[in-house]
VEXDREN-2710 file (C-alpha; in Angstrom, 1 decimal):
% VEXDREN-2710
k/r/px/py/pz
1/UNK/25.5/85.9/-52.1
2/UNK/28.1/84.9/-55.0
3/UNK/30.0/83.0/-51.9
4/UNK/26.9/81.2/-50.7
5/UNK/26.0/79.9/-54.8
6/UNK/29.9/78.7/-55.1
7/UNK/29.5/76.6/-52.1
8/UNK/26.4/75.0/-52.5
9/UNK/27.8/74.2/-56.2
10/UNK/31.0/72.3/-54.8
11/UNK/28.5/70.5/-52.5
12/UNK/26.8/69.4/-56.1
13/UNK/29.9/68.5/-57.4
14/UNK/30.8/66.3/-54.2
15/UNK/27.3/64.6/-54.0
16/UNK/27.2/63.7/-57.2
17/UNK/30.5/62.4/-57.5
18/UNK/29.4/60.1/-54.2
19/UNK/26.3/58.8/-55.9
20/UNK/28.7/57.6/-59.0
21/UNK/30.7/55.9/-57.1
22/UNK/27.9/54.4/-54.8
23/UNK/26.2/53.3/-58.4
24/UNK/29.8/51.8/-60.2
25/UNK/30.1/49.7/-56.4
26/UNK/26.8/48.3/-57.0
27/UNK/27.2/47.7/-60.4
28/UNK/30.5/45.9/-60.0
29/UNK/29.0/43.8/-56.8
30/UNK/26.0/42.9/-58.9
31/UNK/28.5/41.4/-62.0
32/UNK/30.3/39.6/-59.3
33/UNK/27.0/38.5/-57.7
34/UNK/26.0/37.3/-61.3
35/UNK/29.3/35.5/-62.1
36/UNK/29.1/33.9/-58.9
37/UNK/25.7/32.4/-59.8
38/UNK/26.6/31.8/-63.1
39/UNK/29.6/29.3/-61.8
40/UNK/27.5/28.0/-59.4
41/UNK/24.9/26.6/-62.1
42/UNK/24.4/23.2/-62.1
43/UNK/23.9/20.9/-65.8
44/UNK/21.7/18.2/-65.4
45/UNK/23.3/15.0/-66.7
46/UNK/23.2/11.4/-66.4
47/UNK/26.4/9.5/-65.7
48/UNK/27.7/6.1/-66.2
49/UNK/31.1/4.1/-65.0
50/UNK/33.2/3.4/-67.4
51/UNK/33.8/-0.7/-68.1
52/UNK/36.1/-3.3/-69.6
53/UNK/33.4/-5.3/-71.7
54/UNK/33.2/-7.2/-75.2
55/UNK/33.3/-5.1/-78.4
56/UNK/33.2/-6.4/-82.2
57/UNK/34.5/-5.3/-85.5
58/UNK/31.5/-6.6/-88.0
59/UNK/30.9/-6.1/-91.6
60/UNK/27.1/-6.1/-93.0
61/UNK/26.4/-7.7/-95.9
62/UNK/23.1/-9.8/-97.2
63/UNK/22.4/-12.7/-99.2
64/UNK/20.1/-15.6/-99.8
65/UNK/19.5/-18.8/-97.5
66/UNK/20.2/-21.9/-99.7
67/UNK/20.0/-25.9/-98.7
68/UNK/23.9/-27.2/-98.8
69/UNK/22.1/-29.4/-101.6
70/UNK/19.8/-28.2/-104.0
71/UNK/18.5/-30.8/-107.1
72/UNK/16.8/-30.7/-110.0
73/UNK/15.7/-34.3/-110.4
74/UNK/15.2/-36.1/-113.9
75/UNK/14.1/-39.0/-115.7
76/UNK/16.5/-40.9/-116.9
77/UNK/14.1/-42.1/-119.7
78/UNK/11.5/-40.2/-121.6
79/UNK/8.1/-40.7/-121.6
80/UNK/4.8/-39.9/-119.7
81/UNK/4.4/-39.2/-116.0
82/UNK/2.6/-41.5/-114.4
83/UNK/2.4/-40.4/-111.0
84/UNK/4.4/-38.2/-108.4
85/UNK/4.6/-40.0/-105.5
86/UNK/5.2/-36.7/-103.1
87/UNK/3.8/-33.7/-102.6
88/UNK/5.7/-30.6/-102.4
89/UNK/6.6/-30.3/-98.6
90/UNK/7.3/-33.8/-98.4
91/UNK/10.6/-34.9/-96.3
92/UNK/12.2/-38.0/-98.7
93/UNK/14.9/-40.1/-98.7
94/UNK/18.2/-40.4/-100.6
95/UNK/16.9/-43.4/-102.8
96/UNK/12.8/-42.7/-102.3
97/UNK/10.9/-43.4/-105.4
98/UNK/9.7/-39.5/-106.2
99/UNK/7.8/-40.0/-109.8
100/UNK/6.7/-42.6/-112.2
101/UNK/7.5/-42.3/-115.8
102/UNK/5.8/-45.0/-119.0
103/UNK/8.2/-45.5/-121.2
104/UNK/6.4/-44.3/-123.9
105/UNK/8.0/-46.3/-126.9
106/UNK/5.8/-47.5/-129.8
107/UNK/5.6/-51.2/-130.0
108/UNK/7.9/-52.1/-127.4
109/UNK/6.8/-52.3/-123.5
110/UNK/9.0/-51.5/-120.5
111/UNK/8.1/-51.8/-117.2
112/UNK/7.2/-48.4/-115.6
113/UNK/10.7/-46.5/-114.9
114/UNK/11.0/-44.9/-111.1
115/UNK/12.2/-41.9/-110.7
116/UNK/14.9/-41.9/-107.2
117/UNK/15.7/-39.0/-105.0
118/UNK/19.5/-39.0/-105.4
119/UNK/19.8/-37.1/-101.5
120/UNK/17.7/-37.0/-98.6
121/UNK/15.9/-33.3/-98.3
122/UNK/12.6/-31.8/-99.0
123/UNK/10.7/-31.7/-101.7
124/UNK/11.0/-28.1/-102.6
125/UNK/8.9/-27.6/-106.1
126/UNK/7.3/-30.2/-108.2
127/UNK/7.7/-29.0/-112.2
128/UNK/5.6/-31.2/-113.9
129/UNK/1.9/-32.7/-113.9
130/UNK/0.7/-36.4/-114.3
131/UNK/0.6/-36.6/-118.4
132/UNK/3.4/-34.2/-118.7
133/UNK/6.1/-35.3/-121.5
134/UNK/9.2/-36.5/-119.4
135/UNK/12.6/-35.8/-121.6
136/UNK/15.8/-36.7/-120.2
137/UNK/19.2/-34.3/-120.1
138/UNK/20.8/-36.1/-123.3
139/UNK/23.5/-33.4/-123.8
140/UNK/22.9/-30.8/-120.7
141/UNK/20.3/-29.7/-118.2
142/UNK/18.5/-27.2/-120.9
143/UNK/17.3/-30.0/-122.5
144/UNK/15.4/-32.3/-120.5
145/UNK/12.8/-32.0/-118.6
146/UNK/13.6/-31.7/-114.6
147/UNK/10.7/-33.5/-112.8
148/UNK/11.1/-31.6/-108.7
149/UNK/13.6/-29.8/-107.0
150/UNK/14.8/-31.9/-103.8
151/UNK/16.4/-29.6/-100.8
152/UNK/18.9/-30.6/-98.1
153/UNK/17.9/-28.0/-95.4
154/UNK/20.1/-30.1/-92.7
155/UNK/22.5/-27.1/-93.4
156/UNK/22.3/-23.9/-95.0
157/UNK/24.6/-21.9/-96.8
158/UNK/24.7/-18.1/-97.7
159/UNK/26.9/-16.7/-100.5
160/UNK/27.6/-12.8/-99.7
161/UNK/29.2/-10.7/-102.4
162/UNK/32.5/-9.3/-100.6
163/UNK/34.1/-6.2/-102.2
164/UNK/37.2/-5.5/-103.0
165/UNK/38.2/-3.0/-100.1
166/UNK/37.2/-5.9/-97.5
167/UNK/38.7/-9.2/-99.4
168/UNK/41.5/-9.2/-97.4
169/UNK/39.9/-9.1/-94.0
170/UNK/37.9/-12.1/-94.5
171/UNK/39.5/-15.6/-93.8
172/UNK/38.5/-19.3/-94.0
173/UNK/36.4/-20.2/-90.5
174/UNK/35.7/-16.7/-89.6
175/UNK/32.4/-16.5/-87.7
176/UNK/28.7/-14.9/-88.6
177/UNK/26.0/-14.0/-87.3
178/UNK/22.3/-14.4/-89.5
179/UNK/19.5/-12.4/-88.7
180/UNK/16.0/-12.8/-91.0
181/UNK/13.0/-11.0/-90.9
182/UNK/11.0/-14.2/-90.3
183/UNK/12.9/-15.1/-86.8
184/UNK/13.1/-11.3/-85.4
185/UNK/14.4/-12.7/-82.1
186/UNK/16.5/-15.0/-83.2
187/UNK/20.7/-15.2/-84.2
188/UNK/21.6/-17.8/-86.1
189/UNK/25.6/-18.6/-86.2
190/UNK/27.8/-19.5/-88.9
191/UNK/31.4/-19.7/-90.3
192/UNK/32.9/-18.6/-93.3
193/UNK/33.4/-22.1/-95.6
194/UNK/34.8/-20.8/-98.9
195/UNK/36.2/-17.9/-100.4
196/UNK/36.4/-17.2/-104.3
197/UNK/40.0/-16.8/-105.1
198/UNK/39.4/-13.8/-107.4
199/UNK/37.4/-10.3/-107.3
200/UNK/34.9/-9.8/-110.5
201/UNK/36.9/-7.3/-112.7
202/UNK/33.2/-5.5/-113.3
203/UNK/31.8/-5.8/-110.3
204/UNK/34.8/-5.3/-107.7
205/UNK/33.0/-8.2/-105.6
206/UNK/34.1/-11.9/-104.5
207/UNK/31.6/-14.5/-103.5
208/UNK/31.9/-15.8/-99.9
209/UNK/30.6/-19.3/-98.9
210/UNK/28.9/-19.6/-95.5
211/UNK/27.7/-22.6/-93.7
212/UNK/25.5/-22.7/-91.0
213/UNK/23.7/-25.7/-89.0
214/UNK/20.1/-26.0/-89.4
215/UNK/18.7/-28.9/-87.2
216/UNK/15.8/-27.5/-86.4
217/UNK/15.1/-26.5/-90.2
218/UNK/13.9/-23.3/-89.2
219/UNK/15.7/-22.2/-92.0
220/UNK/14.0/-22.4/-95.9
221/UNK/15.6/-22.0/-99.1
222/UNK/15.2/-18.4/-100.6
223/UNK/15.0/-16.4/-97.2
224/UNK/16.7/-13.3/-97.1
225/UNK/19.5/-13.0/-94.6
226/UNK/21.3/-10.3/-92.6
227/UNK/24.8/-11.8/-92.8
228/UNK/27.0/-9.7/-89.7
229/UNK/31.0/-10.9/-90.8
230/UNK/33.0/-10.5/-87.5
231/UNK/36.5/-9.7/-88.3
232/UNK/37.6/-9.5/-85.3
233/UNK/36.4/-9.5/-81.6
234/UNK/38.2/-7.8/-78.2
235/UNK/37.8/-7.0/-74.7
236/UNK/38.2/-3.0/-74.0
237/UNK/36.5/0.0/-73.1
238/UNK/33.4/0.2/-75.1
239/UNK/31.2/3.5/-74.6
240/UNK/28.3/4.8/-76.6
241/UNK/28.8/6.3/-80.0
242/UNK/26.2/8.8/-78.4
243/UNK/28.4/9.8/-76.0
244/UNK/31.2/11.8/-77.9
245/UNK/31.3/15.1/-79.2
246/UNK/33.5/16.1/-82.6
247/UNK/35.4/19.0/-82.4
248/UNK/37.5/20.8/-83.9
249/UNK/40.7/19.2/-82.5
250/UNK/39.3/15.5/-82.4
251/UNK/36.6/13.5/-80.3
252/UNK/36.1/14.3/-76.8
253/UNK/33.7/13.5/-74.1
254/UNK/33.1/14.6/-70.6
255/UNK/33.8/12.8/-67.6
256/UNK/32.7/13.4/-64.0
257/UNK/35.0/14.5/-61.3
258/UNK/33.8/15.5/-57.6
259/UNK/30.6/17.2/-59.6
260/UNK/33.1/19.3/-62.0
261/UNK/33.0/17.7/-65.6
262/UNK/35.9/17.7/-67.1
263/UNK/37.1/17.2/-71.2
264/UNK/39.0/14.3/-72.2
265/UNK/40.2/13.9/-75.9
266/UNK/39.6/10.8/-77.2
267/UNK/41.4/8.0/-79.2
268/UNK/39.2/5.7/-81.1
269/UNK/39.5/1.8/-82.5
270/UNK/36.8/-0.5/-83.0
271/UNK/33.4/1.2/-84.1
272/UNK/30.2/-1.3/-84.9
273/UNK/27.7/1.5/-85.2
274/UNK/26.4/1.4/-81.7
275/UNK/29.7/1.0/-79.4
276/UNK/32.8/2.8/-80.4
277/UNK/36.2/1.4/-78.3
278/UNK/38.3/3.8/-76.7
279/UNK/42.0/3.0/-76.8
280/UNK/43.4/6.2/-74.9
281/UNK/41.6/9.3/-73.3
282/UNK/39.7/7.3/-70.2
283/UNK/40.1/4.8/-67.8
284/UNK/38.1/1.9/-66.3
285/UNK/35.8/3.1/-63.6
286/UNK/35.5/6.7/-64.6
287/UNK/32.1/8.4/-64.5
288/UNK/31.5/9.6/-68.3
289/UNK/28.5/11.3/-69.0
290/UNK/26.1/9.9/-71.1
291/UNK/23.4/12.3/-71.4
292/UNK/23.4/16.2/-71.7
293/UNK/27.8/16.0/-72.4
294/UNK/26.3/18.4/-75.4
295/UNK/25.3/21.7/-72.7
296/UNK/28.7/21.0/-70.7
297/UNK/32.2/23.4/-71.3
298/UNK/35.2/22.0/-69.2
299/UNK/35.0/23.0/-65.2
300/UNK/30.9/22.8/-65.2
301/UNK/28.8/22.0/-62.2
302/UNK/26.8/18.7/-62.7
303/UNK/23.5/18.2/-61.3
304/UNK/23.8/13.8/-61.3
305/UNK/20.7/12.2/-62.3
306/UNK/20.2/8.5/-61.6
307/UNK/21.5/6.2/-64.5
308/UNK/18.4/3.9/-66.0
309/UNK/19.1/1.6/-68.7
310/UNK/18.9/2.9/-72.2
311/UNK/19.7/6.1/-71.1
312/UNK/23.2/6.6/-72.9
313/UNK/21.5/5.0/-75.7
END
């Protein structure tokens, strides 16, 4: 009996250490199994080829549309106004007869004295009424009387307020682009006429001078402008800002190779806010991902989705 009990416990023993092992082979096979899928998992992502294409270095600034002519007009003589002979509005002539003003001297008479546009423009703002005192600028401007303002919209000019950490990048000529709210659709180009030879000790700021044509007159005295100073412009690879991740060791993005995405550290130059230009780190013709580079690690499986515009935007 004690014989029969000592074998059927080594039998235990034996079975049980089979079933462990059967349960560790199955274990490990199902990690493997699991791996397996896990490397097998495909990231969705969109894709786009990499190209040589136009990309701008542009500082922001903003400033006020003036006429390249702006006048106060006055009488050269005092007296009463007579008449305006324009309304506000009105396109005149260098020379056109704007106002007339009676010489309003007791017992003495003077023919009525006519008041002469001294450009051609628009008559931007007329200052005074018929019967309004007319008094001449004797010594300076604060004293007389100015009768309208007269505009020369043929061109426009902008001054922009240019700070000290940018002065040196502007130069004479250097090109703009004008944006304003009342032409959404529209870019307006100009160039850099003038620049102040010295910054404001207060407020660390020189005033620019830009000129810009305005045929069509689209253009009005005391719009607000969105003044874009390019500083400089080159051909390169230009990829989304959107499209580069910040690590630790620098900027990277991912690229696509045979399905397998792949890391690339990244060397910067030219960033406008939208673009950024890559000077090392990819080449033309590469397939960088544009959308979902943020789920990927390096040796990935990609699941390519079609590119659509705006996508890697």
């Amino acid at each position: 009996m004690k014989m029969n009990l000592g074998r059927i416990n080594i039998i235990m023993v034996v079975f049980l250490a089979s079933g462990l092992a059967i349960m560790f082979f199955c274990s490990e096979k199902n990690a493997v199994n699991q791996k397996n899928n896990n490397s097998i998992r495909q990231i969705p992502v969109v894709v786009d080829t990499v190209e040589i294409s136009s990309i701008k270095e542009v500082i922001y600034f903003s400033g006020d549309i003036k006429g390249i002519e702006e006048i106060d007009v006055y009488s050269k003589v005092s007296g009463k106004l007579i008449e305006n002979k324009v309304t506000e509005g009105e396109t005149v002539k260098q020379g056109q007869i704007l106002a007339i003003v009676d010489r309003d001297i007791p017992g003495m008479k003077y023919e009525p004295y006519e008041v002469l546009s001294p450009i051609p423009g628009v008559v931007a703002e007329i200052y005074c009424d018929r019967g309004a005192t007319i008094v001449p600028p004797t010594m300076s401007t604060t004293m007389g009387t100015p009768v309208m303002r007269v505009v020369n919209m043929k061109e426009a000019k902008i001054i922009i307020n240019v700070g000290d950490r940018d002065y040196t990048k502007v130069k004479k000529g250097q090109p703009a682009e004008i944006k304003v709210d009342n032409y959404p659709d529209e870019i307006f180009y100009g160039k850099v006429h003038s620049i102040a030879p010295v910054i404001n000790p207060y407020t660390k700021t020189s005033p620019v001078e830009i000129l810009l044509p305005n045929r069509s007159l689209l253009l009005r005295s005391g719009m607000l402008a969105a003044v874009g100073l390019i500083i400089q412009e080159k051909e390169g690879i230009n990829i989304s800002i959107d499209s580069i991740i910040k690590t630790m060791d620098g900027k990277v993005v991912f690229v696509n190779e045979n399905g397998i995405a792949k890391k690339r550290k990244i060397s910067i130059g030219i960033d406008d806010g939208v673009g950024v230009e890559v000077t090392g780190g990819l080449k033309k013709g590469e397939s960088l991902v544009v959308v979902g580079q943020e789920m990927l690690i390096d040796g990935a499986n990609l699941d390519i989705r079609p590119f659509e515009k705006g996508s890697g935007e």
